[in-house]
C-alpha positions as CSV (number, residue, x, y, z in Angstrom):
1,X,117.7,98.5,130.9
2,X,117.7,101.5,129.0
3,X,119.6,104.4,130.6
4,X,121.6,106.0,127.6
5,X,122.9,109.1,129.5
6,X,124.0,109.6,133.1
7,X,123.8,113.2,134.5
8,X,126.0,114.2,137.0
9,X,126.0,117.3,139.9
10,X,129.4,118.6,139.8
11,X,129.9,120.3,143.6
12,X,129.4,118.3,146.3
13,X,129.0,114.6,144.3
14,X,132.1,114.5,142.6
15,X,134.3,117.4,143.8
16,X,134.3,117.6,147.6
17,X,134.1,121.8,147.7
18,X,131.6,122.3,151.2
19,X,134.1,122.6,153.5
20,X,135.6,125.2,151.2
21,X,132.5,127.1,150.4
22,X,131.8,127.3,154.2
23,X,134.8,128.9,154.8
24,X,134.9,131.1,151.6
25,X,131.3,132.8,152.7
26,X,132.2,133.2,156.2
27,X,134.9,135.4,155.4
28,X,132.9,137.2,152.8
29,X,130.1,137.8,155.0
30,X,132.4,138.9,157.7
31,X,134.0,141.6,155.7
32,X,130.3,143.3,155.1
33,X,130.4,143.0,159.2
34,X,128.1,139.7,159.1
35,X,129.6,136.9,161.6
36,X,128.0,134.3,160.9
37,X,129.2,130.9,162.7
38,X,130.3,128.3,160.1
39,X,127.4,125.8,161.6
40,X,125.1,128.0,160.4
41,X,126.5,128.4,157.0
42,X,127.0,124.7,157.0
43,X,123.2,124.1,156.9
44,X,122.2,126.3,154.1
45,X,125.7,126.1,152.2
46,X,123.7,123.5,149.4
47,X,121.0,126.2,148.5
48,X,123.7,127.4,146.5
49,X,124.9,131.5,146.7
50,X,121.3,132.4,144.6
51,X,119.7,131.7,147.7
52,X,121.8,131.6,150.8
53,X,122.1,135.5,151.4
54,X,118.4,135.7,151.6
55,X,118.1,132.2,153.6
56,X,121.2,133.3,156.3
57,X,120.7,137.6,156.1
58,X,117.0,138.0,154.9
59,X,115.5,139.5,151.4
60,X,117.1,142.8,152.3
61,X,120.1,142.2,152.5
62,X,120.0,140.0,149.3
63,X,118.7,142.9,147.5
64,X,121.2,145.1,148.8
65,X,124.2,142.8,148.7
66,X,123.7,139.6,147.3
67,X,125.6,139.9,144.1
68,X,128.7,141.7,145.5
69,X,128.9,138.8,148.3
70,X,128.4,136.2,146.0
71,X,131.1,137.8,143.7
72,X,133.4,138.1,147.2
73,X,132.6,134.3,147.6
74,X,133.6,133.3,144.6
75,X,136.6,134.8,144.6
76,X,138.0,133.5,148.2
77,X,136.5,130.2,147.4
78,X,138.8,130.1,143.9
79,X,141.9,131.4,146.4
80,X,141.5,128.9,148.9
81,X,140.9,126.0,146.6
82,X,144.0,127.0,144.7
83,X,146.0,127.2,148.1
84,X,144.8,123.6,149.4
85,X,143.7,122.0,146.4
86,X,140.4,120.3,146.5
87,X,139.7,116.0,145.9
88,X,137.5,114.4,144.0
89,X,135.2,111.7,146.1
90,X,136.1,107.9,146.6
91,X,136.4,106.2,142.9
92,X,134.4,109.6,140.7
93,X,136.6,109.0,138.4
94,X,136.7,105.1,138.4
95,X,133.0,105.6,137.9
96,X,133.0,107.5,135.3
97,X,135.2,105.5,133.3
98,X,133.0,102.3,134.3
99,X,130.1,104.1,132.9
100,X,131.4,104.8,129.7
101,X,132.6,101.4,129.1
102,X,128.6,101.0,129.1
103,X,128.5,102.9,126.4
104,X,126.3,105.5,128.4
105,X,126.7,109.2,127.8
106,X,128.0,111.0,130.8
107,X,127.0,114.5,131.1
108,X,128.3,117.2,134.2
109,X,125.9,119.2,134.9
110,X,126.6,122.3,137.2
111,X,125.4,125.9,137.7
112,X,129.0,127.1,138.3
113,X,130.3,129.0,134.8
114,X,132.8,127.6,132.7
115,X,135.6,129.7,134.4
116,X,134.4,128.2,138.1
117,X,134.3,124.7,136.4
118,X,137.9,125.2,135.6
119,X,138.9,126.8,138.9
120,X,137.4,123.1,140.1
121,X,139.4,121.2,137.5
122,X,143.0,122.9,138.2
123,X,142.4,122.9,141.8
124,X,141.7,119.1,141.4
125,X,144.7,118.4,139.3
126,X,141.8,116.8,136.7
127,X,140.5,116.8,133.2
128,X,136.9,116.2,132.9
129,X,136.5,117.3,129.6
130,X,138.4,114.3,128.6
131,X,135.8,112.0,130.3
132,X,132.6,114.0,129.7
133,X,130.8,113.3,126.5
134,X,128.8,116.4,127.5
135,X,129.4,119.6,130.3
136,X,126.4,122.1,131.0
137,X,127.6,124.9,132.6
138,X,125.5,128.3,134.0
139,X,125.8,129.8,130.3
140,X,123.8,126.8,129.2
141,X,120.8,127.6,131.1
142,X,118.5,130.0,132.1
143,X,117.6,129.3,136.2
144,X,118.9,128.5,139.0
145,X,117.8,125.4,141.1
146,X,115.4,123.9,141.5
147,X,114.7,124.8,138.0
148,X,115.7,122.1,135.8
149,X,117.2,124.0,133.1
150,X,120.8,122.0,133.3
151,X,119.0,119.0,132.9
152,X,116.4,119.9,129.6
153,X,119.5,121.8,128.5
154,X,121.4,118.6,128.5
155,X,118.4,116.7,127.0
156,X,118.1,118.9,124.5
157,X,122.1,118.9,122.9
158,X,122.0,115.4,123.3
159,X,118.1,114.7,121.6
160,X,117.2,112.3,123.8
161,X,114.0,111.8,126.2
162,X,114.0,112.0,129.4
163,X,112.8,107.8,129.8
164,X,116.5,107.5,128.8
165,X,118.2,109.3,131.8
166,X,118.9,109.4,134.9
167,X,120.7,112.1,137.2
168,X,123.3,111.9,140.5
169,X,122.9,114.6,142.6
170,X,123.9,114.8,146.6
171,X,121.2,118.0,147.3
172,X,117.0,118.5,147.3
173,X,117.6,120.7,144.7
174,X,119.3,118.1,142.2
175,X,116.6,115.7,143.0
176,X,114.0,118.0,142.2
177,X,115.3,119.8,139.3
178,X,116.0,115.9,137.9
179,X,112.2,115.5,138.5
180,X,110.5,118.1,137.2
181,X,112.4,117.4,134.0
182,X,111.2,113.6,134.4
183,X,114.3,112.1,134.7
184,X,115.3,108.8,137.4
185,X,117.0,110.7,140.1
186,X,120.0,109.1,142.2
187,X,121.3,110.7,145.8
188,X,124.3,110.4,147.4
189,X,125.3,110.8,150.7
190,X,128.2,113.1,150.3
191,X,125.9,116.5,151.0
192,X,123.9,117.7,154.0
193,X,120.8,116.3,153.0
194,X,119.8,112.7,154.8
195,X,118.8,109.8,152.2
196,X,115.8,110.2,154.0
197,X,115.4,113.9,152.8
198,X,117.0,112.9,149.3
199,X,113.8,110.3,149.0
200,X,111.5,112.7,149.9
201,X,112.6,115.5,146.9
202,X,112.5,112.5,144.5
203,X,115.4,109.9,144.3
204,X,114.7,106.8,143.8
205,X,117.6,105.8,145.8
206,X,120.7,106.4,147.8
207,X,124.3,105.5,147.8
208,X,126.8,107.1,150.1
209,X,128.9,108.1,147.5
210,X,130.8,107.5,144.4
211,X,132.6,104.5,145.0
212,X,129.1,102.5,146.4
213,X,127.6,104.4,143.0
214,X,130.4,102.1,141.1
215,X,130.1,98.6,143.4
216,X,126.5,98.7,142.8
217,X,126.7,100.1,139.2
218,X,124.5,97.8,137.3
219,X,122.4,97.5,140.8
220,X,121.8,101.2,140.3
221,X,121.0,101.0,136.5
222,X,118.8,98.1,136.1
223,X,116.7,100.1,139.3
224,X,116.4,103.3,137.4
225,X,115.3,101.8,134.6
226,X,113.8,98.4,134.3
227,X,112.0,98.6,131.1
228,X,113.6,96.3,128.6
229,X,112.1,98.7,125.7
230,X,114.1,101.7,124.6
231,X,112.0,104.6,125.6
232,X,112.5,107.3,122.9
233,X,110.3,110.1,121.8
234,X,108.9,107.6,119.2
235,X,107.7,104.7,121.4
236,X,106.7,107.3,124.0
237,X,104.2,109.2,121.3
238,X,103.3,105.2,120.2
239,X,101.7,104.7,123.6
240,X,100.1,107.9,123.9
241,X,98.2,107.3,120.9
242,X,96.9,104.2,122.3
243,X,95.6,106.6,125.0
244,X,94.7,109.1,123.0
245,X,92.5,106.5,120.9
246,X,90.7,105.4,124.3
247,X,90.3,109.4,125.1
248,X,88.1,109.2,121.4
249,X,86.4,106.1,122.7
250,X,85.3,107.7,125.8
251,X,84.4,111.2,123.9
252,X,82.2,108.7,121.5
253,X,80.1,107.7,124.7
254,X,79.4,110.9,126.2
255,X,82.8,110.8,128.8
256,X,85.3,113.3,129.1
257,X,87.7,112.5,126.6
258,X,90.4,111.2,129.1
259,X,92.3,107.7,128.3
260,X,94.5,105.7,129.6
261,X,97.0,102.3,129.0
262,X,99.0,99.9,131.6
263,X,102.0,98.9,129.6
264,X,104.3,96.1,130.5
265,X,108.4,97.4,130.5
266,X,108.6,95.9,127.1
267,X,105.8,97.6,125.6
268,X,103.1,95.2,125.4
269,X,99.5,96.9,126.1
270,X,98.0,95.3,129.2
271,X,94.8,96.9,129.9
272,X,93.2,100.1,128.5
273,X,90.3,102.3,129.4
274,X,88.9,105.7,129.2
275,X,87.1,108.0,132.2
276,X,83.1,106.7,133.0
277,X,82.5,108.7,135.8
278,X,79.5,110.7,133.9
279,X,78.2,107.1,132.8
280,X,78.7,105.1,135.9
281,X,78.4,107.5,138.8
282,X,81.6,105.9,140.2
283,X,83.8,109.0,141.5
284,X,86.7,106.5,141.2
285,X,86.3,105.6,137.8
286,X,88.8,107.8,136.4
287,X,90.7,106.5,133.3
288,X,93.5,105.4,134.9
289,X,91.7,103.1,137.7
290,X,89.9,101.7,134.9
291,X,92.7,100.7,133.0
292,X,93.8,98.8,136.4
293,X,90.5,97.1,137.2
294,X,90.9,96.2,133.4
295,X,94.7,94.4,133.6
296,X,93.4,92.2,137.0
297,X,95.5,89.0,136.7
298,X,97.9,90.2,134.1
299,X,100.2,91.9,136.9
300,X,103.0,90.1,138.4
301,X,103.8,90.9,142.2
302,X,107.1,92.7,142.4
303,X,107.0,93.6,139.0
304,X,108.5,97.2,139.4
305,X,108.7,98.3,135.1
306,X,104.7,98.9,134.1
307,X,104.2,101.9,132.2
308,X,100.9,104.6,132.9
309,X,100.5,106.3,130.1
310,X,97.2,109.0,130.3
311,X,96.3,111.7,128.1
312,X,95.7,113.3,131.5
313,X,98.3,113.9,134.0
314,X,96.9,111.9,136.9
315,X,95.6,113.1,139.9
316,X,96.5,111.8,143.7
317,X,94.3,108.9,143.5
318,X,95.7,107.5,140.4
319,X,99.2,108.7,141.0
320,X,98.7,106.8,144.5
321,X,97.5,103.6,142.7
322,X,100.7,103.7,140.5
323,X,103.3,103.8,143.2
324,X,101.4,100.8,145.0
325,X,101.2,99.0,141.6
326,X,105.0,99.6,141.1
327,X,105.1,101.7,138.2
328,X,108.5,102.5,136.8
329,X,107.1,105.5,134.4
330,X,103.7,107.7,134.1
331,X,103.1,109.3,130.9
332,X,100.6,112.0,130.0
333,X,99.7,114.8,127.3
334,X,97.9,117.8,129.7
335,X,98.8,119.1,132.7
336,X,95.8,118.9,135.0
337,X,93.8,122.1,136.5
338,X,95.5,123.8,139.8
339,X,95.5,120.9,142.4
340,X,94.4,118.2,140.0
341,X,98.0,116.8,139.4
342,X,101.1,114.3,140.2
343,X,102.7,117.2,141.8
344,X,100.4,117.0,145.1
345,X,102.0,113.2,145.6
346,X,104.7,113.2,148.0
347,X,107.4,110.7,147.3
348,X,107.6,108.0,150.0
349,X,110.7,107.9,152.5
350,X,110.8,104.1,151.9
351,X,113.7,103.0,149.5
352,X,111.4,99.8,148.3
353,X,108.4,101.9,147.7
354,X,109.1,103.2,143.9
355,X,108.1,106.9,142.9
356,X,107.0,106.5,139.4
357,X,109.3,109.1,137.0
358,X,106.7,111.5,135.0
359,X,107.0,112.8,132.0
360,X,103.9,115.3,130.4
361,X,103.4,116.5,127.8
362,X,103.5,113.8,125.0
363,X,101.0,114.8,122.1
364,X,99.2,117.4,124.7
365,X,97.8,119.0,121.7
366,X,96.0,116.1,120.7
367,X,94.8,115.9,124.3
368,X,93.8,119.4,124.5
369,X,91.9,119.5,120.6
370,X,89.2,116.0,122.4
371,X,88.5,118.2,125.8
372,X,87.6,121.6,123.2
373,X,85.1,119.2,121.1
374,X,83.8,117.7,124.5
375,X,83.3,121.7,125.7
376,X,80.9,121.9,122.8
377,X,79.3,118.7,123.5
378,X,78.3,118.4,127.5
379,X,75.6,119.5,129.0
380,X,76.6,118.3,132.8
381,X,78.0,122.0,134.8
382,X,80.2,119.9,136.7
383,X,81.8,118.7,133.5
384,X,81.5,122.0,131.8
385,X,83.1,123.7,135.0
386,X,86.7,121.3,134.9
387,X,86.5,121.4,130.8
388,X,86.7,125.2,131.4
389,X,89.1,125.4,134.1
390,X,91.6,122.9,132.0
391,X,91.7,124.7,129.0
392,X,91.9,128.3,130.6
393,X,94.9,126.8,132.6
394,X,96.9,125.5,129.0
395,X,98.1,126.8,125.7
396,X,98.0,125.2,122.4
397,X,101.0,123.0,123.0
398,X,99.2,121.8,126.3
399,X,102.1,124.0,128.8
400,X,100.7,125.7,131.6
């Protein structure tokens, strides 16, 4: 197990705030003369105020008065929360106390300001600055959700890679902000959202709420993240050099340079193998199937902590193979051409069927410097064509 930090929603997974919100924006819309049943609100209340005026009223009405409704909302939701006072979930607390005794970092992240955290604190009758090691507020980022800016924002003051997180979140958007940044994400039940909808924007798994998060604690954290191998930046660029060496392997024998690794969850190189399509006429021959075909009899069924690691991001075929081989992590340098990647893989609804975490851009420059001496090399149009498309689609550092 490696988890070194534990990222945590604020609203709605450890402060219990929707019935509040509901009622906050229904009064604010009703004063600009829009009555909007509470149901209604209800449904779209986790979308967060960036995108619920256009969601409930339309783009129009957003444009015209989504910031002074939003403003409106905030301030009855602050007034009502200070009247009632608001409750943290079953055991938050407990379970943040449990996970420090861990010795794991515990990190709230939220897109409310600092002032709206505190509103949330006071309101509460709580601290959590004394049990945070880390707080990432709106004036830490740049986006809204699903843009994971709270979560690369906390990655980034802490210095750690995202192999060594894992975020709790009760909406879509947490589970998809958690992994585009390529972090283990973890639902709970105490949103709109169904675990089967939570599963389907990413988590890996669901818990009802806080207090099954801390009766299953080392459950949770041994099943987002089985490797026994500490997964920093510096074994992360060790394996993708092993790739990148197959990559100049397959660029020595005429291939595009693509290569790939299976990796055991303690680091131990399985199976390697670079792309032969070109050689072999196999369309399935891509790196990564190769290095599959190569590691027959080394893989254990039910072994659930292998590490992909491709100098490519993978495409659906390869990503595919990975879930059904139980990868825990996929690594790769370049993002792929326009419908070429990992993004086009749904996760499955299943709870034992294990969406792989992926993290790009490891050494994508590397990557990117074998496919601009393999664009000076091939002849085949087919070859030439993808070479072309891949580079015009990346920059020097291999982003998009």
């Amino acid at each position: 197990m490696t988890i070194e930090v534990l990222i945590f929603d604020v609203e709605g997974t450890l402060f219990d705030t929707r019935a509040a919100h509901v009622e906050a924006w229904e009064q604010a819309l009703a004063a600009s003369g829009f009555l909007i049943p509470p149901d209604r609100l209800e449904s779209e209340i986790d979308k967060g105020g960036e995108q619920l005026v256009s969601a409930v009223l339309g783009q129009h009405a957003e444009s015209h008065s989504g910031e002074s409704l939003r403003r409106t909302e905030s301030a009855l939701f602050a007034r009502i929360v200070k009247e009632r006072g608001l409750r943290l979930f079953p055991a938050a607390r407990e379970l943040l106390a449990a996970v420090h005794e861990r010795r794991i970092l515990v990190v709230l992240a939220t897109s409310d300001t600092q002032e709206q955290l505190q509103i949330l604190q006071t309101a509460a009758g709580v601290d959590l600055q004394k049990t945070a090691d880390l707080i990432v507020t709106r004036e830490d980022t740049a986006g809204v959700h699903p843009a994971p800016d709270a979560v690369t924002a906390a990655l980034r003051k802490l210095d750690r890679s995202p192999a060594l997180c894992a975020l709790v979140g009760d909406k879509i958007a947490d589970m998809k902000a958690g992994t585009r940044a390529g972090v283990i994400c973890l639902g709970v039940l105490t949103g709109h959202e169904s675990a089967e909808q939570l599963l389907r924007s990413g988590a890996r798994a669901v818990y009802a709420d806080t207090a099954e998060l801390l009766a299953r604690l080392d459950e949770m954290l041994q099943l987002a993240s089985p490797c026994a191998i500490r997964l920093g930046t510096e074994v992360l660029e060790g394996l993708m050099r092993e790739a990148l060496a197959e990559a100049s392997r397959g660029l020595e024998n005429g291939q595009a340079p693509i290569g790939c690794i299976l990796a055991s969850g303690s680091g131990e190189v399985l199976s390697r193998g670079y792309n032969q399509m070109m050689s072999s006429g196999d369309l399935s021959a891509h790196a990564e199937i190769v290095a599959i075909r190569n590691a027959a009899g080394k893989l254990l069924p039910g072994q659930r902590d292998y590490i992909l690691v491709s100098t490519l991001e993978p495409c659906v075929m390869c990503t595919g193979a990975a879930m059904e081989l139980g990868v825990d992590m996929i690594l790769y340098g370049l993002p792929a051409p326009a419908d070429g990647g990992t993004e086009r893989v749904s996760p499955p609804r299943l709870p034992y069927t294990q969406m792989p975490r992926i993290i790009g851009g490891i050494l994508s420059a590397q990557s990117r410097h074998l496919f601009e001496r393999f664009a000076g090399m091939t002849s085949n149009p087919v070859a030439q064509a993808f070479t072309k498309q891949l580079l015009a689609g990346t920059s020097l550092d291999g982003k998009s």
